[in-house]
N, C-alpha and C positions, 0 to 999 in steps of 0.2 A: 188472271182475269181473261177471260173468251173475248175476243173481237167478232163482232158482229158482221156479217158481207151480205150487203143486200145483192141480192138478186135479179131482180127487174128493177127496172126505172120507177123513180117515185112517178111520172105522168102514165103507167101503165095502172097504176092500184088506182086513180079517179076513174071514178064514177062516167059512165058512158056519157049523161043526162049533162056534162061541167061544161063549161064554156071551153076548155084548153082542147077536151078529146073532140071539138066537133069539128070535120075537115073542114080544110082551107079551100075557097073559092076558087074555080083553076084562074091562072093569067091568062090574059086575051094576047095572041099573037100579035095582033097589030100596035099593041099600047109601045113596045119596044121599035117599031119601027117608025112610029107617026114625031119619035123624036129625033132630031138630026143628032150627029157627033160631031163631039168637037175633032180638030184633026189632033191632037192633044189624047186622047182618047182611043182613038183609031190607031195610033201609033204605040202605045202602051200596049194593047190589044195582039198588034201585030207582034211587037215585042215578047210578050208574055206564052203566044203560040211558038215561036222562033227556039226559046228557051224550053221550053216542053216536049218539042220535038226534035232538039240536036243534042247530043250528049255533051259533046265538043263544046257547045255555047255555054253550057250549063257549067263544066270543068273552067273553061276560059274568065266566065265570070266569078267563081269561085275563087281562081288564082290572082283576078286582078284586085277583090276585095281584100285578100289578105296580103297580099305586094305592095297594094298605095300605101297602107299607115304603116307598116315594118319599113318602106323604102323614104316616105318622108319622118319618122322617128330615129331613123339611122344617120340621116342627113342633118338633123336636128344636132343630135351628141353628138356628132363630129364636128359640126360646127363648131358649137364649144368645148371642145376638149383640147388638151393639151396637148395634143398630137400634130394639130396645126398652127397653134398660134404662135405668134409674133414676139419675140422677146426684146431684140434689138434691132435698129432700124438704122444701117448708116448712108448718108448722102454725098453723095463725089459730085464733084464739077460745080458746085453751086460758088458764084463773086458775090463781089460786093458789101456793103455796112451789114446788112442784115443775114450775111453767112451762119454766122453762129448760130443763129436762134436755128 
């Protein structure tokens, strides 16, 4: 059986006349700035240029995404693992009636 591979985009075979092919209204320059930012906003922004334009940030970020859950999953099993725990537990120096316990 032949596979088929289209070639152009299905919205390139409509019809000039369809509602999809008719261009888009340009945006008005001012609609983007008559809204304030939050500083929320502004700060992602900034961040997201910072990261685009340093390689170093880009690597740095990289390595601390895959360091946090390998370095708290490591922490995790060792936690419980046998390698630290406790087996016996003896007390010196302790008087009086309730010594023994």
């Amino acid at each position: 059986m032949q596979r088929y591979r289209a070639r152009r985009l299905a919205f390139a075979r409509l019809a000039p006349s369809s509602a999809i092919a008719l261009p888009r209204p340009p945006r008005r320059a001012s609609a983007r700035s008559s809204r304030p930012l939050s500083g929320l906003a502004v700060a992602a922004g900034s961040f997201a240029r910072a990261i685009r334009a340093h390689r170093r940030v880009r690597i740095a970020l990289l390595v601390a995404l895959v360091a946090v859950p390998l370095a708290f999953g490591g922490w995790r099993w060792l936690r419980t693992s046998s390698l630290v725990s406790v087996d016996r537990v003896r007390v010196t120096g302790v008087h009086g009636p309730d010594a023994a316990q």
